[in-house]
Structure formats: structure tokens, C-alpha cells
gemmi code that builds the backbone of each chain (N, CA, C; Angstrom):
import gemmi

chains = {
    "A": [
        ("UNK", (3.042, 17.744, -11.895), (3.467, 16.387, -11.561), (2.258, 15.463, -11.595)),
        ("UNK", (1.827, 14.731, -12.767), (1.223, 13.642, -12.568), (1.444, 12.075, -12.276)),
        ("UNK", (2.364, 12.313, -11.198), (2.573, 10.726, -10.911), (3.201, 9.584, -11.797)),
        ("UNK", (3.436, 8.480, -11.545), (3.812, 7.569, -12.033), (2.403, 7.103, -12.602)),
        ("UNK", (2.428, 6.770, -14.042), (1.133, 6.026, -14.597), (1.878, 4.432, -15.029)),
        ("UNK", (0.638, 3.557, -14.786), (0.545, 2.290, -15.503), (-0.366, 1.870, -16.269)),
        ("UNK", (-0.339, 1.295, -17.264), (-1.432, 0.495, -18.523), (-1.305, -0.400, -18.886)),
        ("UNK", (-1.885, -1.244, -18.927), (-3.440, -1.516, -17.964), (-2.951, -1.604, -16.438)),
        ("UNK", (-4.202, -1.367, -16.378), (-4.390, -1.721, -14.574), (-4.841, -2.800, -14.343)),
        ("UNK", (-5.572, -3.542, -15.506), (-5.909, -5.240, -15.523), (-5.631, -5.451, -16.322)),
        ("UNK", (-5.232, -7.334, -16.612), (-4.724, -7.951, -17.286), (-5.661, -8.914, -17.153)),
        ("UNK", (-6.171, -9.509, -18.096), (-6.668, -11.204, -17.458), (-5.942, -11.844, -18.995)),
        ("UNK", (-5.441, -12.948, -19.048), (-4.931, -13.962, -20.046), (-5.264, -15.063, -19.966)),
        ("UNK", (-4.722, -15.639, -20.912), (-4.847, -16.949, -20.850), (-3.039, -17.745, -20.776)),
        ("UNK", (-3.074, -18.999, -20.217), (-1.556, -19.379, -20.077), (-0.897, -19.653, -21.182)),
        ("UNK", (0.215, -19.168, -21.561), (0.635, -19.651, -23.187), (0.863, -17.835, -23.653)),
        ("UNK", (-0.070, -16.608, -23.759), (0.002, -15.751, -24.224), (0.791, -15.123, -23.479)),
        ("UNK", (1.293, -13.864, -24.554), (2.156, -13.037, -24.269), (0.854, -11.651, -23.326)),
        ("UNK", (1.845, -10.835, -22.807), (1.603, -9.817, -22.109), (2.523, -8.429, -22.209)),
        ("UNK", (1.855, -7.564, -22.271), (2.845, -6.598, -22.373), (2.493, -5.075, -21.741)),
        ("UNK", (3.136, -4.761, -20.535), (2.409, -3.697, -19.795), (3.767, -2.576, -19.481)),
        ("UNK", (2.973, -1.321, -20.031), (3.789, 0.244, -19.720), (3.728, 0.866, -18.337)),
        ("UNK", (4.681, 1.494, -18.388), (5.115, 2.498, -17.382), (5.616, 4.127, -17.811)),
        ("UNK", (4.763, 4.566, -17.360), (5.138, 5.849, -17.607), (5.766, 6.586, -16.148)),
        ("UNK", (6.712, 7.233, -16.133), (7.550, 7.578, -14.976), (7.306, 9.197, -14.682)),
        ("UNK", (7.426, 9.438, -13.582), (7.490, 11.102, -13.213), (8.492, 11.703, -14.379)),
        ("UNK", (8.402, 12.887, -15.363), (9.659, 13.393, -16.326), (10.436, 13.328, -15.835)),
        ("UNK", (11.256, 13.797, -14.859), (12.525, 14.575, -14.705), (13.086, 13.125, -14.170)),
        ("UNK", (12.403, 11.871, -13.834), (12.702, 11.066, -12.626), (13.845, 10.016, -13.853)),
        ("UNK", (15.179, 9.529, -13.744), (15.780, 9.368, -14.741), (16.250, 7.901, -14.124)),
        ("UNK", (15.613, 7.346, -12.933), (15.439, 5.935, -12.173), (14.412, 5.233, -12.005)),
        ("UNK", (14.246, 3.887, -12.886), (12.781, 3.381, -13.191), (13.138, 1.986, -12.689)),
        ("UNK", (12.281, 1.256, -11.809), (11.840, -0.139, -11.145), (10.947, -0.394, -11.461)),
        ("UNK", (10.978, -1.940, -11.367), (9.838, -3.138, -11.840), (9.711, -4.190, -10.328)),
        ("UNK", (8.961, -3.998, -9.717), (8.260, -4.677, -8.930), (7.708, -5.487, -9.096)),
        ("UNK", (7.466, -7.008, -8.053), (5.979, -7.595, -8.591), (5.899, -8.270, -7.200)),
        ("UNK", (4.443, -8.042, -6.982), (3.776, -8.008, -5.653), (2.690, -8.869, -5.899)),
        ("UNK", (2.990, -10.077, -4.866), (1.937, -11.514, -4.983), (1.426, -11.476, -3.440)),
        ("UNK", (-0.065, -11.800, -3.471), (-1.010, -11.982, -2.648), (-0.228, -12.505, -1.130)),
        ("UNK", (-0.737, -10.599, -0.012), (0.512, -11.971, 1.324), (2.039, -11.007, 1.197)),
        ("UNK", (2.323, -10.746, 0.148), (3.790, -10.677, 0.482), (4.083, -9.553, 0.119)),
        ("UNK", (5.075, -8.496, 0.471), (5.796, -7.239, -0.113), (6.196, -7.165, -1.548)),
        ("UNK", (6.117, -6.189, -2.141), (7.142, -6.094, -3.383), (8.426, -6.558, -3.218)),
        ("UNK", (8.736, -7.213, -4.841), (9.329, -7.883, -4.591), (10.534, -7.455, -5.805)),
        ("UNK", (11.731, -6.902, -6.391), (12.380, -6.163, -7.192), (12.662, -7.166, -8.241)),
        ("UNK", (12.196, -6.629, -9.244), (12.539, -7.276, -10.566), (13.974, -6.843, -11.181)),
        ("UNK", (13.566, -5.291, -11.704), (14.530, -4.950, -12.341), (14.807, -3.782, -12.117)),
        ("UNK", (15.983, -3.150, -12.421), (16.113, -1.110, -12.501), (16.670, -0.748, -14.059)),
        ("UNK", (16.459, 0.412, -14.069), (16.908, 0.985, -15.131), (17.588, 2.294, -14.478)),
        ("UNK", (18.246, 2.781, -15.609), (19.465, 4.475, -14.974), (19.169, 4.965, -16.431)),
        ("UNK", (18.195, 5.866, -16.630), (17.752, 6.318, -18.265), (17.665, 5.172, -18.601)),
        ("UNK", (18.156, 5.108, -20.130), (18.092, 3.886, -20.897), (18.674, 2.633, -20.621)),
        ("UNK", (19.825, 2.574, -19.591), (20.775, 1.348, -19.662), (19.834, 0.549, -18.481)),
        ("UNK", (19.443, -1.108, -18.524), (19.307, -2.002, -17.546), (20.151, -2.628, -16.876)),
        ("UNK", (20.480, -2.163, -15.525), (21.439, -2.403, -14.372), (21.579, -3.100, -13.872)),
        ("UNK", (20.190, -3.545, -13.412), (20.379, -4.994, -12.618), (18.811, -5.485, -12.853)),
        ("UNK", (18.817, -7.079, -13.134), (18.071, -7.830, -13.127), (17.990, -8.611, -11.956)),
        ("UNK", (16.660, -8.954, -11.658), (16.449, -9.838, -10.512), (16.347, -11.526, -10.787)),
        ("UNK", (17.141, -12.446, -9.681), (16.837, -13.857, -10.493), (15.354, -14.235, -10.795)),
        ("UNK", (14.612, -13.416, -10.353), (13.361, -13.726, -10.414), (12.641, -13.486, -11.706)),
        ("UNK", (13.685, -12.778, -12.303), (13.430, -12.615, -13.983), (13.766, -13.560, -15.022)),
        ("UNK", (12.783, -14.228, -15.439), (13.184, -15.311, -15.699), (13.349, -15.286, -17.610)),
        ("UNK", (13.721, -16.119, -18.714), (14.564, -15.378, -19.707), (12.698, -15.146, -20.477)),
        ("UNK", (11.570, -15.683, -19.387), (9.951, -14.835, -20.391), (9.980, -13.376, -20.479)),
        ("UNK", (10.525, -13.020, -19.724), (10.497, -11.388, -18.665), (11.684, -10.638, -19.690)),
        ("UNK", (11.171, -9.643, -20.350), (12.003, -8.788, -20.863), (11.470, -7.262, -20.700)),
        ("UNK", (12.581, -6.409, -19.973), (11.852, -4.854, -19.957), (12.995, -4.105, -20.889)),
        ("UNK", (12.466, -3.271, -21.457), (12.695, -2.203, -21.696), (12.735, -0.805, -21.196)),
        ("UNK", (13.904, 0.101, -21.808), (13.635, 1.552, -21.578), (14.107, 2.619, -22.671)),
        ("UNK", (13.731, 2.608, -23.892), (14.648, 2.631, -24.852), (14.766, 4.295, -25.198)),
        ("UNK", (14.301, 5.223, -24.511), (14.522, 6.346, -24.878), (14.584, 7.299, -23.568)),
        ("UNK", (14.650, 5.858, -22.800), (15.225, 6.469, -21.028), (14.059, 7.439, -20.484)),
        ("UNK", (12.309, 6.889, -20.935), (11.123, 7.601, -20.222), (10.431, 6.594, -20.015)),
        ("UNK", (9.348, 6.022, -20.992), (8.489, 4.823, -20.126), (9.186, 3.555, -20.364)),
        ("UNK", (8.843, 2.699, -19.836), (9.470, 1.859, -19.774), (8.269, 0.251, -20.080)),
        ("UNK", (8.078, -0.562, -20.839), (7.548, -1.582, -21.110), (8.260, -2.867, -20.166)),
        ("UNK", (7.376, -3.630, -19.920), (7.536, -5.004, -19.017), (6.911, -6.679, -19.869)),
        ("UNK", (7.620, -7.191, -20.536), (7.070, -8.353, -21.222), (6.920, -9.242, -20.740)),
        ("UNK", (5.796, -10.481, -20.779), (6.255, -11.654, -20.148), (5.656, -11.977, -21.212)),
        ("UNK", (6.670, -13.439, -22.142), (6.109, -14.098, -23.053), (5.849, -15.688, -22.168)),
        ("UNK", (4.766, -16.463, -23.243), (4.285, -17.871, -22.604), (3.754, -17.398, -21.214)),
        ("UNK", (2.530, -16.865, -20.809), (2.276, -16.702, -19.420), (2.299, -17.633, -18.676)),
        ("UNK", (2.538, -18.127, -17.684), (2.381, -19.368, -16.913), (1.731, -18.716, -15.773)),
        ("UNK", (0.453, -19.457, -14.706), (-0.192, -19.317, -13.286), (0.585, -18.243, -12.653)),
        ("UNK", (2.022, -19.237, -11.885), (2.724, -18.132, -11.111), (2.984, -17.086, -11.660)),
        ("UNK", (2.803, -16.457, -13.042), (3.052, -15.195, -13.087), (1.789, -14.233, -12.742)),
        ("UNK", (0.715, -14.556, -12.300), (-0.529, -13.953, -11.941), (0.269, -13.546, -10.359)),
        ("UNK", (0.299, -11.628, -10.493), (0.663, -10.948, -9.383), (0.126, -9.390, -9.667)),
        ("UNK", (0.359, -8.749, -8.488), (0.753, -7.120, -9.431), (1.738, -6.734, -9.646)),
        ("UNK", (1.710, -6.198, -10.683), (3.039, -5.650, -11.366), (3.374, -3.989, -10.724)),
        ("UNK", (4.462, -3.844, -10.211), (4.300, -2.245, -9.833), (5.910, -1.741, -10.323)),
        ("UNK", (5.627, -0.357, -10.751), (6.498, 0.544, -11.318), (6.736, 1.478, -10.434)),
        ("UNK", (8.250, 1.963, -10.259), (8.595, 3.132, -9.225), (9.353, 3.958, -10.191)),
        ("UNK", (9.684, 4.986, -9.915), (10.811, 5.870, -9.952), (11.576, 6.884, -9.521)),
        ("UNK", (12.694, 7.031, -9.449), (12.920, 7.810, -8.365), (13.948, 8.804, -9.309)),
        ("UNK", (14.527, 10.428, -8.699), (15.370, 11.114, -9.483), (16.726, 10.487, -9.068)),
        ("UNK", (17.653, 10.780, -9.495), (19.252, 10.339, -9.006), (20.118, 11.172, -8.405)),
        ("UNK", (19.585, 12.360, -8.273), (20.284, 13.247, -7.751), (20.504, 13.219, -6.123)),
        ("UNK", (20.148, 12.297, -5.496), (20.569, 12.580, -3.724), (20.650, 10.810, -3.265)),
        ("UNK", (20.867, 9.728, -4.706), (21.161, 8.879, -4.362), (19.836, 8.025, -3.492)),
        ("UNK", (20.355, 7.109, -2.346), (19.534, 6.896, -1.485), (18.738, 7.369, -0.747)),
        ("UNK", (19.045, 8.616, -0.534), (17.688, 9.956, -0.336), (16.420, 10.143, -0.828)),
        ("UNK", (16.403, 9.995, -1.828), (15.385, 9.650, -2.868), (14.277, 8.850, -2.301)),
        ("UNK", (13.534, 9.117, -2.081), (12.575, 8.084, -1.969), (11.996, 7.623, -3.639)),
        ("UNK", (11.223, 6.431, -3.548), (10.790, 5.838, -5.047), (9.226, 6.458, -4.850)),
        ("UNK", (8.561, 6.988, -6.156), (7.226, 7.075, -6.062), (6.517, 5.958, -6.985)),
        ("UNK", (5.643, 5.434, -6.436), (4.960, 4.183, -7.408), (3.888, 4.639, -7.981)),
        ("UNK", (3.824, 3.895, -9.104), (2.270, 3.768, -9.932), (1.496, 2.711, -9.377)),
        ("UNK", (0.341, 2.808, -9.860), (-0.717, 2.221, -9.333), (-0.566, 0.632, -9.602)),
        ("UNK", (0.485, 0.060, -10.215), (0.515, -1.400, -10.913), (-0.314, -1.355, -12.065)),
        ("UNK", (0.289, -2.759, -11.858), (-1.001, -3.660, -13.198), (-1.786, -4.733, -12.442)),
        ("UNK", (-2.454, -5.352, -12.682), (-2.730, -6.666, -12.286), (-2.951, -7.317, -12.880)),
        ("UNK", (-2.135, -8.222, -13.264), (-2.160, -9.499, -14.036), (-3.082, -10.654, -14.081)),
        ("UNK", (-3.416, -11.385, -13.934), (-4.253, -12.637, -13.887), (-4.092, -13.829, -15.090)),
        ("UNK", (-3.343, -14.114, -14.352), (-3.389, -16.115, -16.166), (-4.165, -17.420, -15.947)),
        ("UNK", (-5.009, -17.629, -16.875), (-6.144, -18.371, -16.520), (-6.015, -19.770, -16.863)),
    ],
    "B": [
        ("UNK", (23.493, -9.749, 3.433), (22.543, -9.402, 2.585), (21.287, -8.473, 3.751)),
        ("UNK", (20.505, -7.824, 2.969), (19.110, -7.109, 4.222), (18.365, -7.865, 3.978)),
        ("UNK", (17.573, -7.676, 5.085), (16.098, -7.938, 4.776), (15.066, -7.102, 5.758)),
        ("UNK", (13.567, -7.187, 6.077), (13.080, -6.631, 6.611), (11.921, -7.727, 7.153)),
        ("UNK", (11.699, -7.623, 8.636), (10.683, -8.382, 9.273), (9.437, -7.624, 9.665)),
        ("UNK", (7.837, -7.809, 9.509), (6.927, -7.031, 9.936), (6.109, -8.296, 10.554)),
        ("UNK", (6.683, -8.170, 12.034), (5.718, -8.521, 13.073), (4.309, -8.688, 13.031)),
        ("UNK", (3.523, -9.775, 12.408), (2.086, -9.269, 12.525), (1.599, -8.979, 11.331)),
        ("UNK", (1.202, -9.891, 10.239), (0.312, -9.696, 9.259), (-0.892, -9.038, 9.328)),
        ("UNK", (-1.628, -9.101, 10.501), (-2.916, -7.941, 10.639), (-2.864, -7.284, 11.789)),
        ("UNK", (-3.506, -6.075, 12.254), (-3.082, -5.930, 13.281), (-4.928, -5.343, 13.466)),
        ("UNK", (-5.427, -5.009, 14.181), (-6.702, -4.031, 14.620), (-6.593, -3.576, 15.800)),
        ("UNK", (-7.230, -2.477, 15.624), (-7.219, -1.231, 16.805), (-8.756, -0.294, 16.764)),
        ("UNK", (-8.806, -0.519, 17.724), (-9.831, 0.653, 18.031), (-9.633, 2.171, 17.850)),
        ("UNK", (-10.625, 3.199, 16.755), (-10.404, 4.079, 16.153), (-10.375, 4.781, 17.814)),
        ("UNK", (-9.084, 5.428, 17.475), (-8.740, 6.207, 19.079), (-7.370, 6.035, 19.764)),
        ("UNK", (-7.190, 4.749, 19.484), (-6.092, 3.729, 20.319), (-5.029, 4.062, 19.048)),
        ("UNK", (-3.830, 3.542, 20.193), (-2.509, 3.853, 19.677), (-2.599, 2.725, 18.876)),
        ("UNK", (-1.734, 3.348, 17.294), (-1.105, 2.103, 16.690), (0.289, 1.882, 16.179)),
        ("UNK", (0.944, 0.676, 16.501), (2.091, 0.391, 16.312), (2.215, -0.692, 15.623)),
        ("UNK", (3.030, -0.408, 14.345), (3.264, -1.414, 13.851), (4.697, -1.496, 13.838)),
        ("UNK", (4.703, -3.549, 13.732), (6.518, -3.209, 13.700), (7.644, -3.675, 12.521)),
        ("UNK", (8.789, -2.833, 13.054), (9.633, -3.471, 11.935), (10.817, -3.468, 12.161)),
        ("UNK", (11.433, -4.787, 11.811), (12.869, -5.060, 11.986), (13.730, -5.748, 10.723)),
        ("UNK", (14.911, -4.897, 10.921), (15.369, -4.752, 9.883), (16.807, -5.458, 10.036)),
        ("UNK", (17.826, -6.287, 8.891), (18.913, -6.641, 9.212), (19.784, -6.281, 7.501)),
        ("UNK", (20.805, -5.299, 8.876), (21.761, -4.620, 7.367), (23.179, -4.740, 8.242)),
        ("UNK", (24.192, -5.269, 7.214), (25.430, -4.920, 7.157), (26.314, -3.684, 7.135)),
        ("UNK", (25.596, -1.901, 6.877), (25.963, -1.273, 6.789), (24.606, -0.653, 7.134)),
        ("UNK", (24.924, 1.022, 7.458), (23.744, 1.701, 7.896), (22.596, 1.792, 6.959)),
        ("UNK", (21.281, 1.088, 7.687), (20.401, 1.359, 6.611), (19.664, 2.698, 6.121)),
        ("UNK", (19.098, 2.887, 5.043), (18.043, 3.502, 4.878), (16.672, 3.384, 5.072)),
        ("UNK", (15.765, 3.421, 5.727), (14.393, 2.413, 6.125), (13.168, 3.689, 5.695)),
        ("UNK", (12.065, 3.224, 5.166), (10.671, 3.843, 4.990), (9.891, 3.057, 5.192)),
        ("UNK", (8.879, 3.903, 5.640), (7.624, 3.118, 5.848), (6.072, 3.874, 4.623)),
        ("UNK", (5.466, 2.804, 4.032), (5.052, 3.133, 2.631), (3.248, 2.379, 3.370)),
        ("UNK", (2.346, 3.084, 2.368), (1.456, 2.801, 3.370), (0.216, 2.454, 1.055)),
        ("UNK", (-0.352, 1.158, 1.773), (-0.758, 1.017, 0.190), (-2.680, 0.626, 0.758)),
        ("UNK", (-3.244, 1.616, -0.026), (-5.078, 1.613, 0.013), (-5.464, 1.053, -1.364)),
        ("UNK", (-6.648, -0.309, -0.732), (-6.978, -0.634, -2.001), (-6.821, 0.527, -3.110)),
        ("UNK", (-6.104, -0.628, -4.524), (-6.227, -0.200, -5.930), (-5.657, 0.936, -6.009)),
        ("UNK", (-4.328, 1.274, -4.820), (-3.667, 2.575, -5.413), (-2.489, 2.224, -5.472)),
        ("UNK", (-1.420, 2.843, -5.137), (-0.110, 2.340, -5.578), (0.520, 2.727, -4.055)),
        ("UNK", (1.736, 2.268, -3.879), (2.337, 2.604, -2.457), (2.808, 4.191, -2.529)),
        ("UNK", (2.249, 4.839, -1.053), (2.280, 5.797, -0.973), (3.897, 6.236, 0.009)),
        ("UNK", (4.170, 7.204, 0.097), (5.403, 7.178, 1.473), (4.715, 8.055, 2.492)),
        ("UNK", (5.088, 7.253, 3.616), (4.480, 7.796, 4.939), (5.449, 8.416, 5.270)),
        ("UNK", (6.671, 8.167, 5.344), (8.700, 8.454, 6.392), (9.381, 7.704, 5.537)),
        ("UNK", (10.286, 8.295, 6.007), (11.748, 7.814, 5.713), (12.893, 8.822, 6.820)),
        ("UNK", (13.882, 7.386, 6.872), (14.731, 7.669, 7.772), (16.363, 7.141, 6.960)),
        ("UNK", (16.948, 8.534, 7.051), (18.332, 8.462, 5.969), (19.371, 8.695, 7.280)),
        ("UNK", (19.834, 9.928, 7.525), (20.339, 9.945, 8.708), (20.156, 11.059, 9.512)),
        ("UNK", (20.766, 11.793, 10.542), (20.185, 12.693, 11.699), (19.082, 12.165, 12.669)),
        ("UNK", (18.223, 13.094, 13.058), (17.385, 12.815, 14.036), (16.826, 11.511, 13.713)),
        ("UNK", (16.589, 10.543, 14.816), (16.174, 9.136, 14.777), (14.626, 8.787, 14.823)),
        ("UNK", (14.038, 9.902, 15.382), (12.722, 9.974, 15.279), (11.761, 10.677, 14.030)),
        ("UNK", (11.680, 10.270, 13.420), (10.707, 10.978, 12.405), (9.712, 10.966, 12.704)),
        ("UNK", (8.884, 12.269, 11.602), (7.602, 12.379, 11.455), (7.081, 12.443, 10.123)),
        ("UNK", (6.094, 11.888, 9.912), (5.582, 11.520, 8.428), (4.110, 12.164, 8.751)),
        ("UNK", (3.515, 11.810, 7.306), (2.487, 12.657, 7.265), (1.357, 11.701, 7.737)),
        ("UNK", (-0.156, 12.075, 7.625), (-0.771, 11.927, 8.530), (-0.873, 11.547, 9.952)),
        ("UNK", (-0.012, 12.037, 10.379), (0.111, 12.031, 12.187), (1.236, 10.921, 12.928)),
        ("UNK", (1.780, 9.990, 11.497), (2.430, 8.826, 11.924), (4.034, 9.502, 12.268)),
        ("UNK", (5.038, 8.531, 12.792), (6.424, 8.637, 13.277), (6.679, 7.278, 13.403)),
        ("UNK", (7.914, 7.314, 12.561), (8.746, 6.539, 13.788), (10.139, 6.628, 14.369)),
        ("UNK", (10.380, 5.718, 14.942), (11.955, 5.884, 15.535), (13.062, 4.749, 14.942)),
        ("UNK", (13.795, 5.143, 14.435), (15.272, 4.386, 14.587), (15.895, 3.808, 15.652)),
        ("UNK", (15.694, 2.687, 15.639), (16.383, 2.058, 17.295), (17.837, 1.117, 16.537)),
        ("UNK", (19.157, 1.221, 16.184), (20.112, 1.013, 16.196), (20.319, 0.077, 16.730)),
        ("UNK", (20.735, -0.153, 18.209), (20.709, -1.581, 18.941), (19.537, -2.317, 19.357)),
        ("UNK", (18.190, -2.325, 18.589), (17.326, -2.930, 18.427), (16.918, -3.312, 17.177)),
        ("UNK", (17.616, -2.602, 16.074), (17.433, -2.878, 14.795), (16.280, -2.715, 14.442)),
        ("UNK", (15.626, -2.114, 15.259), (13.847, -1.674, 14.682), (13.669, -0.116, 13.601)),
        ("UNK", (12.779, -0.461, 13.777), (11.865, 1.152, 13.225), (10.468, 1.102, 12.901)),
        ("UNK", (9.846, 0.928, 14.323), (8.304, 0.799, 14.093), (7.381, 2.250, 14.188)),
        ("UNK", (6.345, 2.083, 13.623), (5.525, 3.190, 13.129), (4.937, 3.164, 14.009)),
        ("UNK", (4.404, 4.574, 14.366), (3.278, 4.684, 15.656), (2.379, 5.828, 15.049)),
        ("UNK", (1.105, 6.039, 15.585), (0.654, 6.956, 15.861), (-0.186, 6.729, 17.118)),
        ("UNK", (-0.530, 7.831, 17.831), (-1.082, 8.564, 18.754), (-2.806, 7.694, 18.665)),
        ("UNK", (-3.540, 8.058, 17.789), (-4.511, 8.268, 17.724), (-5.289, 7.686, 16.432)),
        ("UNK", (-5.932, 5.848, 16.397), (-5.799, 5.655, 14.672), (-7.682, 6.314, 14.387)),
        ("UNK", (-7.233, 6.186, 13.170), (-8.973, 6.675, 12.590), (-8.903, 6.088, 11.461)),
        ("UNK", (-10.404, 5.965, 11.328), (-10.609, 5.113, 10.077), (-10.236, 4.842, 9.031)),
        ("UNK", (-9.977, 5.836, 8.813), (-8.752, 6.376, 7.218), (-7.585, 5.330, 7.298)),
        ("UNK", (-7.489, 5.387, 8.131), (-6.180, 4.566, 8.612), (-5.560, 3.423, 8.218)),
        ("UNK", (-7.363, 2.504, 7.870), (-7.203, 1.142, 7.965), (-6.866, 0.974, 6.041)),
        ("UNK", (-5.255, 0.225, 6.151), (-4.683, 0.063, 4.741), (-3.446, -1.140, 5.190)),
        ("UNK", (-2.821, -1.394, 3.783), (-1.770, -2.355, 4.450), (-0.363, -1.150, 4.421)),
        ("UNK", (0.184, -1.693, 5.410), (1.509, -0.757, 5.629), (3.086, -1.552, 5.239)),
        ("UNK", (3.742, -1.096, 4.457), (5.056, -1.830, 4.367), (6.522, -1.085, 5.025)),
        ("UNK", (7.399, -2.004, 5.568), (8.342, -1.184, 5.744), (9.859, -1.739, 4.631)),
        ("UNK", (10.051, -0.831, 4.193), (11.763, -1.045, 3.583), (12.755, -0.679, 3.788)),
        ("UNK", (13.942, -1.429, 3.607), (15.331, -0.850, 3.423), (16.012, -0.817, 2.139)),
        ("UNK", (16.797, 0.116, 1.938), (17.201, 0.539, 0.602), (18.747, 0.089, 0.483)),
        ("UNK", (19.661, -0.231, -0.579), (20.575, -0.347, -0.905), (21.035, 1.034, -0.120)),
        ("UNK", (22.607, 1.028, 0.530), (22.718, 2.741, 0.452), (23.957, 2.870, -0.886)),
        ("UNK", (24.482, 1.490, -2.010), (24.600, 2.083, -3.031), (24.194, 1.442, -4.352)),
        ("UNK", (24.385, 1.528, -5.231), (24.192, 1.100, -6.316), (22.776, 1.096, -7.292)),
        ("UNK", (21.961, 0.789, -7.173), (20.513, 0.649, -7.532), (19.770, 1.561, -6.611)),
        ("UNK", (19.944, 1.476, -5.196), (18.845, 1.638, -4.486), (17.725, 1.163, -4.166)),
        ("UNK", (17.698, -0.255, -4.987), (16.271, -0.861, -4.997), (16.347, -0.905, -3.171)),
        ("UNK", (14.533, -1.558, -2.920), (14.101, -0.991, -1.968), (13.688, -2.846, -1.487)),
        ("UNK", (14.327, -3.324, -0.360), (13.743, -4.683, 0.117), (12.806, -4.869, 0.898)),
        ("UNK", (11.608, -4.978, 0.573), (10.522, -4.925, 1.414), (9.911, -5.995, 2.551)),
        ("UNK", (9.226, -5.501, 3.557), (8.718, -6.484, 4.068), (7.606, -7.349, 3.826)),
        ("UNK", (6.893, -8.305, 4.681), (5.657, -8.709, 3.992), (4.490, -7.924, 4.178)),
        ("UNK", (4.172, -6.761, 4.863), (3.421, -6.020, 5.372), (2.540, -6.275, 6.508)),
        ("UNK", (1.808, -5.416, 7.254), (1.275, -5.489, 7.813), (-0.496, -4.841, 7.280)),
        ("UNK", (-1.428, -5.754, 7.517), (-2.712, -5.248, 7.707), (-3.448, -4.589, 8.464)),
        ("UNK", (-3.467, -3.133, 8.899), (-4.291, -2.287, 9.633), (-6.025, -1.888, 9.318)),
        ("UNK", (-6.641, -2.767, 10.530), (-7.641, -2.772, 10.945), (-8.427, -1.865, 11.695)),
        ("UNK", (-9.051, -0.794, 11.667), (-9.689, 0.232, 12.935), (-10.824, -0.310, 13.037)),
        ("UNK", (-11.470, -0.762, 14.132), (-12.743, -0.709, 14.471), (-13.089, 0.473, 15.225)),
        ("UNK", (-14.770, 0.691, 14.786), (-15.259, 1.869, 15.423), (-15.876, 1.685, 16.574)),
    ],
}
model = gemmi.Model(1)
for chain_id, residues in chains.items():
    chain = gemmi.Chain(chain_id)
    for i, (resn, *xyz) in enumerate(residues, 1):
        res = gemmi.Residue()
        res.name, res.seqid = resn, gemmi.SeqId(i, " ")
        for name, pos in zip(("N", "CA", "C"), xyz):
            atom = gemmi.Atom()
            atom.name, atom.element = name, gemmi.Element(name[0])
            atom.pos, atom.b_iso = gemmi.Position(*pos), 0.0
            res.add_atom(atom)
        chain.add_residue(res)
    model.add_chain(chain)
structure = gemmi.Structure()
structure.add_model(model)
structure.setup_entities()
């Protein structure tokens, strides 16, 4: 079991550019989240995935923000046109599906973003 | 809808002294609650979790907490803090269906002085 991985772990941009950061999930774990955690405050839920299909989006996803999961393992996080407020960390969970809410989520280390 | 309240953006304690941090939680149906504990530049770790049965848990490094029902809490304690200690702590509640996503609080900052 090597954990949930993320790439990069930094980001720095400029405002206007695109961004584009992976998630790699525990194998067997077939439940993947998108977090994003700003200075001060808790994570905050973007999106989920169930394998490949995207379940629920958060309003906080706004139509820059596109994730993927297309072969139901890592999972990519886009934000096109960066704008300021999107400077946060980005964090990835996943959890198995087999006991439901039992489950606890295990996280990766994030990303950290920065738009200049 | 839930949400989760954490009393106390920083908290400090003397390495020795009890620490409690708190958390209150508001759900329409029985929650699921954890408490997740995050050290610079790593990712959130799980300390507990409380699904159902016994109301008191125990998590790892020495922490617990309790389920209080008609207090709507579930604050973390330990006995005895030590340096290690000092990280930010979050508490959540979970959907109990659909997603499961996890609604977090704003955390708390744990401080040990020596």
C-alpha cells in the first residue's frame, strides 16, 4: 500500500494559464474526491467519482474546473484561465465502497497551487 | 443540511497537560464524525472515527473521543500532549448516504509548549 499520491505538490502560475494536476488513488480504492483547502479553513468538497462515472459536483466547481477519471484509477483535476482565488491546496482522497460510510477517506499529500 | 463547528482556531497547551479540542456537529440524521489530524506538508491523516456502537473511541496516538448525542459534540482529548502533537486537527461528518463526501470543519491549531 503506497498511499494516495499527488503531482505536483507545487504549482506556481501565472493568471490566465491553464493547470493540470493528478491523483493517483490507493488500487483497490474504487472512490476518488477532490478537495480544495484555502488558508484558515477546512477542506472543502469539490467533486467524487464511483470508478469512472462523476457523481456529484460541487457549486464550487466552476465550468474552469474539469476532473476526470477515465479508466476509474487516477484521476486528473483541470482548472483552465487561472484566476487569484483559485490559489489553495488541492487535496485528493479515496476511499473503498465496500462498507459505505464506514470507510474512512485516505488523503494524498495535495497540490499547492499558487496564481500570480 | 450538516455542518461542523471547531471551537477555537488555536489552542496551546503545555507538553503534559490535557488536550481538548472541540467539536460540534449539526445533522438531520445520525452522523458519522472523524477526527483527522494534518502536519505540515503532509496530507490528512485519521486519528478516530465514530460510525456506531460504543460512543467513546480510541484512536491512535493516545487520543479519544466521545459521542455526546444530546450535546451534539465529539471532542478529542488526550491525557497527556507532547510535542509531536503540535499539528492542525480537523473534525468531520460524513454523508451516511450517497457520496459520503466528508464536511469539514475549520480546524483547530494545536500548540505544545515545553
Amino acid at each position: 500500500d503506497t498511499g494516495v499520491s499527488q503531482d505536483p505538490r507545487h504549482k506556481i502560475t501565472k493568471r490566465g494559464q491553464n493547470v493540470t494536476f493528478r491523483c493517483d488513488p490507493i488500487s483497490e480504492h474504487n472512490r476518488l474526491y477532490w478537495y480544495r483547502q484555502t488558508l484558515g479553513q477546512g477542506p472543502e468538497f469539490l467533486t467524487y467519482f464511483q470508478n469512472e462515472a462523476q457523481l456529484e459536483k460541487s457549486r464550487l466547481l466552476s465550468d474552469r474546473f474539469s476532473a476526470e477519471r477515465p479508466k476509474g484509477s487516477f484521476s486528473t483535476l483541470e482548472i483552465q484561465r487561472t484566476e487569484q482565488g483559485d490559489s489553495a491546496m488541492y487535496l485528493c482522497a479515496s476511499s473503498p465502497s465496500d462498507r459505505g460510510p464506514y470507510n474512512e477517506q485516505f488523503f494524498g499529500p495535495g497540490t499547492r497551487l499558487t496564481v500570480l | 443540511a450538516q455542518s461542523v463547528t471547531q471551537l477555537g482556531s488555536h489552542v496551546s497547551v503545555s507538553e503534559g497537560a490535557l488536550v481538548l479540542l472541540r467539536c460540534n456537529y449539526s445533522s438531520s440524521v445520525p452522523p458519522y464524525l472523524f477526527w483527522y489530524v494534518q502536519y505540515p506538508n503532509q496530507g490528512l491523516q485519521l486519528l478516530l472515527k465514530y460510525t456506531t456502537g460504543a460512543t467513546l473511541v480510541k484512536g491512535i496516538n493516545g487520543f479519544e473521543a466521545e459521542f455526546k448525542k444530546s450535546e451534539t459534540s465529539f471532542h478529542l482529548t488526550k491525557p497527556s500532549a507532547h510535542m509531536s502533537d503540535a499539528a492542525e486537527y480537523f473534525c468531520a461528518v460524513t454523508l451516511t448516504s450517497g457520496t459520503y463526501k466528508y464536511i469539514f470543519g475549520t480546524g483547530t491549531r494545536l500548540k505544545v509548549l515545553a
